[in-house]
Each structure stands twice: as structure tokens, then as C-alpha cells.
C-alpha positions as CSV (number, residue, x, y, z in Angstrom):
1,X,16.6,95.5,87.1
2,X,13.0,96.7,87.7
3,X,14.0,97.1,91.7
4,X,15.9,99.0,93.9
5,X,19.9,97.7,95.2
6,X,20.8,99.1,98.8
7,X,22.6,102.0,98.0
8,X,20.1,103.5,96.2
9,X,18.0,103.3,99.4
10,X,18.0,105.6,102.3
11,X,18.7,103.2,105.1
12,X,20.3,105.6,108.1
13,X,19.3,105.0,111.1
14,X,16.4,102.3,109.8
15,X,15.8,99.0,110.5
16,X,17.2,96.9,107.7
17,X,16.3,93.0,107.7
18,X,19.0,91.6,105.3
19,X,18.2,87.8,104.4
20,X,21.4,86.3,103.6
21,X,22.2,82.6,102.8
22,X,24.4,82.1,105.5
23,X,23.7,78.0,105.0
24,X,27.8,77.1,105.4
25,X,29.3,73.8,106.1
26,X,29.9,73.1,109.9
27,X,33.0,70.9,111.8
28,X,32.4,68.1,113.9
29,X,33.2,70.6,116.4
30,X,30.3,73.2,115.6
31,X,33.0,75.6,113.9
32,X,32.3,77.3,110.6
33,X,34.4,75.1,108.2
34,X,33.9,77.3,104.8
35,X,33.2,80.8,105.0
36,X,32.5,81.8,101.9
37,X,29.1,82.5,102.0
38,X,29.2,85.3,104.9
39,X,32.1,86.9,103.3
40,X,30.4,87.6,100.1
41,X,27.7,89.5,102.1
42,X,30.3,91.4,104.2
43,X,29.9,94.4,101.7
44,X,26.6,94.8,101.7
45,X,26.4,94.3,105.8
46,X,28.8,97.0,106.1
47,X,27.4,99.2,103.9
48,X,24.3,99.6,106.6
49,X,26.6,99.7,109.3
50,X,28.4,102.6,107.9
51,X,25.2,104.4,107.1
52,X,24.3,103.9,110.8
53,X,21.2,101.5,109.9
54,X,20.5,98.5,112.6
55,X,21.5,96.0,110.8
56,X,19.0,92.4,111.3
57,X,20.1,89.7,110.0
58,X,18.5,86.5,109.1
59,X,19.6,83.4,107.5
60,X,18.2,79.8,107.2
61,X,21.3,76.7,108.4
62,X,20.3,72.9,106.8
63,X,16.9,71.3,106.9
64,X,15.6,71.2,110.3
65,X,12.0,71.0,109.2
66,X,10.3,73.5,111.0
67,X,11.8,72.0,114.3
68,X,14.7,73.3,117.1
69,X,17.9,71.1,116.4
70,X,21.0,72.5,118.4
71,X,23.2,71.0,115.7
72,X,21.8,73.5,113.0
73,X,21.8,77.0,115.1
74,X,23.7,79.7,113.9
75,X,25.4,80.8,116.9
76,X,28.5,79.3,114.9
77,X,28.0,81.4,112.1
78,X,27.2,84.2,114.5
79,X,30.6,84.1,116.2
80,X,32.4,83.7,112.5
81,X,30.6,86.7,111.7
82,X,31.7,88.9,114.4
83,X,34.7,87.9,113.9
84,X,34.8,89.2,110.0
85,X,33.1,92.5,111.1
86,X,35.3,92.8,114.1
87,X,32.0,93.8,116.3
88,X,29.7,92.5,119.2
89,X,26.8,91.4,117.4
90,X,23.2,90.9,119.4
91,X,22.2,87.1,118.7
92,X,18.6,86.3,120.3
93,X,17.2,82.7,120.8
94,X,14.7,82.5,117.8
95,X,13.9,84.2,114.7
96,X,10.4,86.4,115.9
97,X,9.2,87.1,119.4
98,X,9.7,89.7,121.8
99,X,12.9,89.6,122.5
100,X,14.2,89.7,118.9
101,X,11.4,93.1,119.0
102,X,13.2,94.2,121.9
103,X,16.5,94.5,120.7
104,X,15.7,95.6,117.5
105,X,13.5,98.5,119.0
106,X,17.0,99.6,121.6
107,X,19.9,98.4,119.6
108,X,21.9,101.7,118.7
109,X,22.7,102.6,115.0
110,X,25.1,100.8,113.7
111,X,24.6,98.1,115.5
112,X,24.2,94.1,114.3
113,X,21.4,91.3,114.9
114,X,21.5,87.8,113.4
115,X,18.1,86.0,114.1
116,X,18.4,82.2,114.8
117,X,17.9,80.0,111.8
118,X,14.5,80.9,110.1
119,X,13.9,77.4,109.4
120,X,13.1,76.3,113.0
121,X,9.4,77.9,112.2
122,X,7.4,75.7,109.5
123,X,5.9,79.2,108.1
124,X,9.7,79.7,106.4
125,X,9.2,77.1,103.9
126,X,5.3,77.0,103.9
127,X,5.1,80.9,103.0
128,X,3.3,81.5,105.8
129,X,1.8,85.3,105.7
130,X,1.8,85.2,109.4
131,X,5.0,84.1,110.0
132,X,6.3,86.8,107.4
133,X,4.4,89.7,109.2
134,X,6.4,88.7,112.5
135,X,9.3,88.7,111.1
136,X,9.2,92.0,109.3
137,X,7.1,93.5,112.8
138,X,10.3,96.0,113.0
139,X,11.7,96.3,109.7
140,X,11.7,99.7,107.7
141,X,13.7,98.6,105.0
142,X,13.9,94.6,104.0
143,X,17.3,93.9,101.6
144,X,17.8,90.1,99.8
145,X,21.1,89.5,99.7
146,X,20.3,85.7,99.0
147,X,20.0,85.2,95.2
148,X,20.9,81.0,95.9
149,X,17.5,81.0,97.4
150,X,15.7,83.3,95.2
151,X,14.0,79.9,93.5
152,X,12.4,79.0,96.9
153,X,9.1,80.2,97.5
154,X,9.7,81.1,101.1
155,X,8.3,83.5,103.6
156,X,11.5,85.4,104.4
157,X,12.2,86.0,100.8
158,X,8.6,86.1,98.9
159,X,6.0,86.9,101.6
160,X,7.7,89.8,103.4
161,X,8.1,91.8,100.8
162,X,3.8,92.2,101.1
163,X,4.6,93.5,104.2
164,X,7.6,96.4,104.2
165,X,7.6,99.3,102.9
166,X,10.7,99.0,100.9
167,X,12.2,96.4,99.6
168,X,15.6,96.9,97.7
169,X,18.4,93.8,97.1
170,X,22.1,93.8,97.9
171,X,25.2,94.0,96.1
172,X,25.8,90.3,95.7
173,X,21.9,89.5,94.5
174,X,22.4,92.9,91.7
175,X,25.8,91.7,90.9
176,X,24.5,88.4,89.9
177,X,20.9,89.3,88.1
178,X,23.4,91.6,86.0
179,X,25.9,89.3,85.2
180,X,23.4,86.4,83.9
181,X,21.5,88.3,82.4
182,X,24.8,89.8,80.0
183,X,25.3,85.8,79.7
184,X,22.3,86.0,78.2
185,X,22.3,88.8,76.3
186,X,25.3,90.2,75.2
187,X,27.6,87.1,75.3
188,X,30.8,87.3,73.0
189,X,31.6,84.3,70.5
190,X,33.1,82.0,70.5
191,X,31.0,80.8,73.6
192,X,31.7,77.5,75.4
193,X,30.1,75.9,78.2
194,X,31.8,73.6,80.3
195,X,29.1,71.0,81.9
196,X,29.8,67.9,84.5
197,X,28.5,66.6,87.8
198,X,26.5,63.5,87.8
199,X,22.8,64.6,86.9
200,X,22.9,64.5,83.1
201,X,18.9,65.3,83.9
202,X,19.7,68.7,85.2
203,X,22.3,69.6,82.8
204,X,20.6,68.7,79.4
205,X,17.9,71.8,79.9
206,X,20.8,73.9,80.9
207,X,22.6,72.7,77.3
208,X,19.3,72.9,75.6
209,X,18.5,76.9,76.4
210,X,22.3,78.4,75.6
211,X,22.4,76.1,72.8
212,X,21.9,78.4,69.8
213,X,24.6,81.0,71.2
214,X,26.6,78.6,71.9
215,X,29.7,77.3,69.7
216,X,31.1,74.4,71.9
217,X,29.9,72.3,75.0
218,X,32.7,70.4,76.5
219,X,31.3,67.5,79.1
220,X,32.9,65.8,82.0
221,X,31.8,64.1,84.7
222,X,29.0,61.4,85.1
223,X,27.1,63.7,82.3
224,X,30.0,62.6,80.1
225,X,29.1,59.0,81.0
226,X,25.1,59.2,80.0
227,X,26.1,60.8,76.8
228,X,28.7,58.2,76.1
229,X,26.0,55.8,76.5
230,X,23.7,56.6,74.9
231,X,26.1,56.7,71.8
232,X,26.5,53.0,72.6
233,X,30.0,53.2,74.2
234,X,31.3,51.0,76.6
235,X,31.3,52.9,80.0
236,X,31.8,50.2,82.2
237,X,31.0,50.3,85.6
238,X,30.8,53.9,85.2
239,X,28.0,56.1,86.9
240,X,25.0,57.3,84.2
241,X,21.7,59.0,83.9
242,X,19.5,56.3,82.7
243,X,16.1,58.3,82.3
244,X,18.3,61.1,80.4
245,X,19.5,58.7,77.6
246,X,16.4,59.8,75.1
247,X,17.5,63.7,76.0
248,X,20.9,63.2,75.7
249,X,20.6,61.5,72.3
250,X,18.2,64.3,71.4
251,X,20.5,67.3,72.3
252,X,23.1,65.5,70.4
253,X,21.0,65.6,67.0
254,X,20.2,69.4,68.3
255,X,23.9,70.3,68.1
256,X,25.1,68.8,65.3
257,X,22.0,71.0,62.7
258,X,23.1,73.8,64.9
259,X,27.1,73.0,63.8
260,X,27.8,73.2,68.1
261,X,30.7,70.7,68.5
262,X,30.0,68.2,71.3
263,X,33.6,67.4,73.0
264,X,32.9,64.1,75.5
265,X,35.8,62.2,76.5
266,X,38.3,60.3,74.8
267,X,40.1,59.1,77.4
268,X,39.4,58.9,81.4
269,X,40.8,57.6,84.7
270,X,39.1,54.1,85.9
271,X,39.2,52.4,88.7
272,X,38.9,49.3,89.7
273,X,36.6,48.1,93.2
274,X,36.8,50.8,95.8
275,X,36.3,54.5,94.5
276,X,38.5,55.9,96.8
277,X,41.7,52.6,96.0
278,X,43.7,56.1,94.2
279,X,46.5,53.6,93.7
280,X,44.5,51.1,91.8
281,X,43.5,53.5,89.0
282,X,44.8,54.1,85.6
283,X,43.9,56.0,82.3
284,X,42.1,54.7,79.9
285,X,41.1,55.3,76.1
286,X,37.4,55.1,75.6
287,X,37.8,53.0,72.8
288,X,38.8,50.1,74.8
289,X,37.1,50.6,78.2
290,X,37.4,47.9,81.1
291,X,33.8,46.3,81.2
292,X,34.6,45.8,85.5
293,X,35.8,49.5,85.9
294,X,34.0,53.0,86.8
295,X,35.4,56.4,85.2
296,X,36.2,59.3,87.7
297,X,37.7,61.6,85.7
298,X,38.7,63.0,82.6
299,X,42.1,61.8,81.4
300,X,44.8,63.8,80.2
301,X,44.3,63.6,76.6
302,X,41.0,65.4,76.7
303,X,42.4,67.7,79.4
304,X,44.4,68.7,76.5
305,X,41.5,68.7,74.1
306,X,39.2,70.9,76.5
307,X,41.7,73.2,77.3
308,X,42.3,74.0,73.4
309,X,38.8,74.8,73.3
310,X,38.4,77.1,75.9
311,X,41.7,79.1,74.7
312,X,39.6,79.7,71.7
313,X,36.4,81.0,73.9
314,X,35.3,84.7,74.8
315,X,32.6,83.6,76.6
316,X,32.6,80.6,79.3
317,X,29.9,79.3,81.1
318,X,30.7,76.5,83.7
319,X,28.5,74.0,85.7
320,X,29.7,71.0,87.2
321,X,33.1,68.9,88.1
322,X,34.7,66.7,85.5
323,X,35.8,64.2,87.7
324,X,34.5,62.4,91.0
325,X,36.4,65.6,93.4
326,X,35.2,64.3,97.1
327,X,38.6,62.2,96.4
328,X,41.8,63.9,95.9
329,X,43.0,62.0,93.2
330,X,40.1,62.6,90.9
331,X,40.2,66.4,91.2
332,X,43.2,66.5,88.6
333,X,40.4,67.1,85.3
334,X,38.6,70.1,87.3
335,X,42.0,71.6,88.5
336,X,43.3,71.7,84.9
337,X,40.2,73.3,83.2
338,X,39.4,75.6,86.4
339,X,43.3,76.8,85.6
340,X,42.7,77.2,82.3
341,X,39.6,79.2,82.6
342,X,41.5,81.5,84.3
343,X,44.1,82.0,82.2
344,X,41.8,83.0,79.5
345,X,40.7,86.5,78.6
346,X,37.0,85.3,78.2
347,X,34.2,86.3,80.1
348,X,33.7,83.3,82.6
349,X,30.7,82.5,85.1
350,X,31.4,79.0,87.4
351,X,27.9,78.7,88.6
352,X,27.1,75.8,91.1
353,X,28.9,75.1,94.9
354,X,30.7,71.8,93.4
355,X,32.2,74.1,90.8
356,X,33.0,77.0,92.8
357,X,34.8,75.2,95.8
358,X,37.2,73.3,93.2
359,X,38.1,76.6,91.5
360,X,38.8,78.2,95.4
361,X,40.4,74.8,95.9
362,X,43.0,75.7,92.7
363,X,43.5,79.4,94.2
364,X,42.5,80.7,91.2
365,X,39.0,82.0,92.0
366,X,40.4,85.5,91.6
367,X,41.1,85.0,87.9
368,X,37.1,83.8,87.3
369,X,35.3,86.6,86.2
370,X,32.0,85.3,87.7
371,X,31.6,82.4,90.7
372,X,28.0,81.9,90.9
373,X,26.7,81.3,94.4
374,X,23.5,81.1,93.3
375,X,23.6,77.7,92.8
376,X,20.0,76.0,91.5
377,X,18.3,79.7,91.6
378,X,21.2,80.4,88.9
379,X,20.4,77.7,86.8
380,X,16.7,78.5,86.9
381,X,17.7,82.2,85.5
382,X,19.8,81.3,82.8
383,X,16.8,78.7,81.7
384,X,14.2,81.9,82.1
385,X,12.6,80.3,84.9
386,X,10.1,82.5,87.1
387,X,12.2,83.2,90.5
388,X,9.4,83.8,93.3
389,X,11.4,86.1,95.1
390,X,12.3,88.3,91.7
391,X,8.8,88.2,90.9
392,X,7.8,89.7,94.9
393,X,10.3,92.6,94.3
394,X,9.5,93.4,90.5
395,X,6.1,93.8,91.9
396,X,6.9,95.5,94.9
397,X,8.8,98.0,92.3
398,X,5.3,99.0,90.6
């Protein structure tokens, strides 16, 4: 990395701004219902606190377009968070103001802010210079902890930077620019990448960049279903990518001169009418597909034929469920492979918050090497992409 990570910082007794993607799922009842997110920044939030720093901490929750909506404050994720840290933490009505500088001018060393959700201000997502120059009015040191929105050319993680005098990233943000880029780099063979979801759009590019290190791409999901298509298979009533038929014919050709084995689906579970009838659906070979059915999941045949692959791998890469997981019934493809990936003694990185939930849903997300929350700012790495906020801190580095 051409910048700074926290410890290498002296932050005791400074003002630290740590922008954090605190942007978790919420109950009906306003309750934090997946905590993930805050408890992969706990290290680097207690690191400050034990190097007597005061600590501020700012986050952005949904898309409230530059407008108050009660539904989308972070006093939720406020209370969860004092909770982890077992602390009172300060939590002011906005983002900037004078209040915020109060508290942030008297709160003791040690001590913990979280800002309201930065998004209530249109200069977050417009970049706004002002907007970043109240927001970093009291900050001596500023720390990104939030690599998942390192793609986003936002004030709280691009602007500011132009206006602290330090700027250094956390341990989750290092941990992951290290990680991908040894993906990248230094990635053992055999290497297999595991792609599903339902944009066959977004994955193909993904395909495209690893696909001269890689040795095997095993697709699930809709993906699977565009790619079967465009091979002139029968999917049925089945979900596809219809402006990624061309690609996914193309990357096809691509593979086979490169000798990288394509494994799509020979058999899947259909269902008949409603997606969520569970009771109505049965497996079925591709070679004889129902014409008035829609596959939602890989069957167990080529369960058994991905799982032989990846016993094989040193490296795996993953992005994307095989099956249609918002309904329990259709998770059994994912569980399977997110199992076998962690039996393995490859390197493996699940990148992508569909991925990573069904591999914490299988209890096996100690056993992954790598779970990506980096989301669509991972993606854009591993395809070389320009990150805005990677390019403000390489060139605050200089």
C-alpha cells in the first residue's frame, strides 16, 4: 500500500474521524437485525480507544437522498454499538454543526462519537468540498475503515482527505487491499472461481479479468441460466441476462483457447407457478427441461460436480449464490459449495453481501480464508478499476 494503516499513526489523544460502513439491515422494530458490519470495525474502533484518541465516527444508513428520514438514523446502530464496546457513546443530532464541534472539542480521551447518517446532507454524495471541510472542522487524524464504499466518489471518503492532515486507513480496509491484491498477484493453481447471482452482466467482466490465471469457472445461479442460453438450451421459465447473451457466448470461446473448463449445470431444481410453492419443486436434468418451469437452484448432481472441482483448487475466488436463497428451500446449492470451500485447504475470498450472509448462514464463515465486505468496490479492484477514495489517499501519501 502507498498509505498509512492506523497503527502506524500516532493517534493519542487526537481527534480521529473513522468513516465506517455501518449501512446494516434494520427490524420492523428499528433494531439492528445483522451486525456484521460494526463488528468488523470493532478492532480498529478500539484500537483508538485504547490509545486514548476521541474516537468520531461517521457512517452513511440507506438512501435517504440528501433528506432527514427518522426511519434511516443511526441511533439504532448507535445503541448496537455501545452495546459491542460496552461504553456510553456521545450521539449528536446531525453529522456537522456546532454541537457535533462541541463535543468533539470536550469529549475526554477515550471517549466515542457516532455522527448521524452522513447522507442526510446532499454534499455526501455530491462531493461537496464544503460539506467535507465541516466535517473534518475537528479532525486531526481522518481513518477509512469503509473499503465497500471506496468506489463511491463521496465527500466523507474522497474530499476530506484535501482537508486533514493525516489520512491513514483501518485494519479492515488494509486487510482487504492486501488480500486482493495477493488474488491478483500471487494466486496458487489450480484456481477456481465460483460465480452466481442473477446479473450475468456484472459477472462476465469479473470472469473476463481472472480469466488467464484461472483453471476452472464453476457457474450457478441466474448467470448459469444466460450462459445456458445462449448455448441454445432449454431454460424454461428460468430467469436470464438477455443483453449478456453476445458476452456470454464470447467468454465461452475465450475459455475454451485458454483450455479454462466452463462447469454450468447439468441438473437443477424447477419449480412450477409460485417461486416460493417449496413443495411443488423437483430436480431436473437440463437435457430435458420443463418449457412452464423456472430453475432456482443447482441440483445435486452438479453439487457433486462443483464440489470435485474445488477439492482440486488452491486458490478460490467466490461471487454470487447458486440458487434463488431469499427462500429456504433453494439455499441447499450455496450451502453445499460454501461447506465445501471450507473444507478445502485453498486460499478462498467470498466477495459480495449475498455470498457472505449464506456462508455465515452455513456457520462456516470461520473456515473462509477471506469474506469480502467490500462488496461492488471489491469487484472494481479485482477488475483494476480506479477507486476514488484509493486514489485520495495514494495522493495524500505523496
Amino acid at each position: 500500500m502507498k498509505f498509512k494503516s492506523i497503527e502506524e499513526v500516532d493517534i493519542k489523544d487526537k481527534r480521529v474521524f473513522i468513516r465506517v460502513d455501518f449501512n446494516v439491515p434494520l427490524t420492523k422494530d428499528g433494531d439492528v437485525a445483522d451486525d456484521t458490519r460494526i463488528k468488523a470495525a470493532l478492532p480498529t474502533i478500539r484500537h483508538a480507544i485504547k490509545e486514548k484518541a476521541r474516537v468520531i465516527i461517521a457512517s452513511h444508513l440507506g438512501r435517504p437522498g440528501g433528506k432527514r428520514i427518522r426511519r434511516l438514523g443511526l441511533e439504532p446502530v448507535g445503541r448496537r454499538l455501545s452495546e459491542l464496546l460496552n461504553k456510553e457513546i456521545f450521539f449528536p443530532e446531525d453529522c456537522v454543526g456546532d454541537a457535533v464541534k462541541k463535543i468533539a472539542i470536550e469529549m475526554p480521551p477515550g471517549a466515542v462519537m457516532l455522527l448521524e447518517n452522513l447522507r442526510f446532507h446532499r454534499g455526501e454524495e455530491e462531493n461537496d468540498p464544503g460539506f467535507a471541510k465541516r466535517l473534518s472542522g475537528v479532525v486531526d487524524v481522518y481513518v477509512n475503515e469503509a473499503f465497500s464504499v471506496s468506489h463511491r466518489t463521496h465527500a466523507s471518503v474522497v474530499e476530506i482527505v484535501d482537508f486533514v492532515e493525516v489520512a491513514c486507513v483501518g485494519f479492515v480496509f488494509r486487510h482487504e487491499v492486501q488480500h486482493l491484491s495477493r488474488l491478483l498477484s500471487d494466486s496458487e493453481r489450480p484456481f477456481v472461481a465460483i460465480l452466481g447471482g442473477r446479473s450475468a452482466s456484472q459477472k462476465i467482466p469479473i470472469m473476463e479479468t481472472l480469466l488467464d490465471r484461472l483453471d476452472a469457472i464453476l457457474i450457478g445461479g441466474a448467470t448459469a441460466f444466460t450462459f445456458l442460453k445462449a448455448k441454445g438450451v432449454e431454460i424454461g421459465k428460468s430467469l436470464f441476462d438477455s443483453s449478456a447473451l453476445y458476452s456470454a457466448q464470447r467468454l465461452l470461446t475465450s475459455a475454451k483457447v485458454r483450455d479454462v473448463k466452463i462447469s454450468l449445470p447439468v441438473d437443477v431444481v424447477v419449480v412450477k407457478g409460485e417461486l416460493r410453492n417449496y413443495f411443488n419443486s423437483f430436480v431436473s436434468s437440463i437435457d430435458s427441461f420443463p418449457t412452464d418451469a423456472m430453475g432456482v437452484d443447482i441440483g445435486p448432481q452438479t453439487i457433486s460436480n462443483f464440489i470435485i472441482d474445488t477439492s482440486k483448487a488452491k486458490t478460490i475466488f467466490w461471487n454470487g449464490p447458486l440458487g434463488v436463497c431469499e427462500v429456504e428451500g433453494f439455499r441447499g446449492g450455496t450451502s453445499s459449495l460454501a461447506r465445501a470451500v471450507a473444507s478445502s485447504d485453498a486460499l478462498s475470498t467470498a466477495v459480495g453481501w449475498d455470498t457472505v450472509s449464506e456462508i455465515i448462514r452455513a456457520g462456516v464463515e470461520g473456515k473462509i480464508t477471506h469474506l469480502s465486505m467490500g462488496g461492488r468496490a471489491s469487484l472494481d479492484f479485482i477488475q483494476g478499476k480506479e477507486l476514488p477514495a484509493i486514489s485520495a489517499l495514494e495522493k495524500k501519501a505523496k
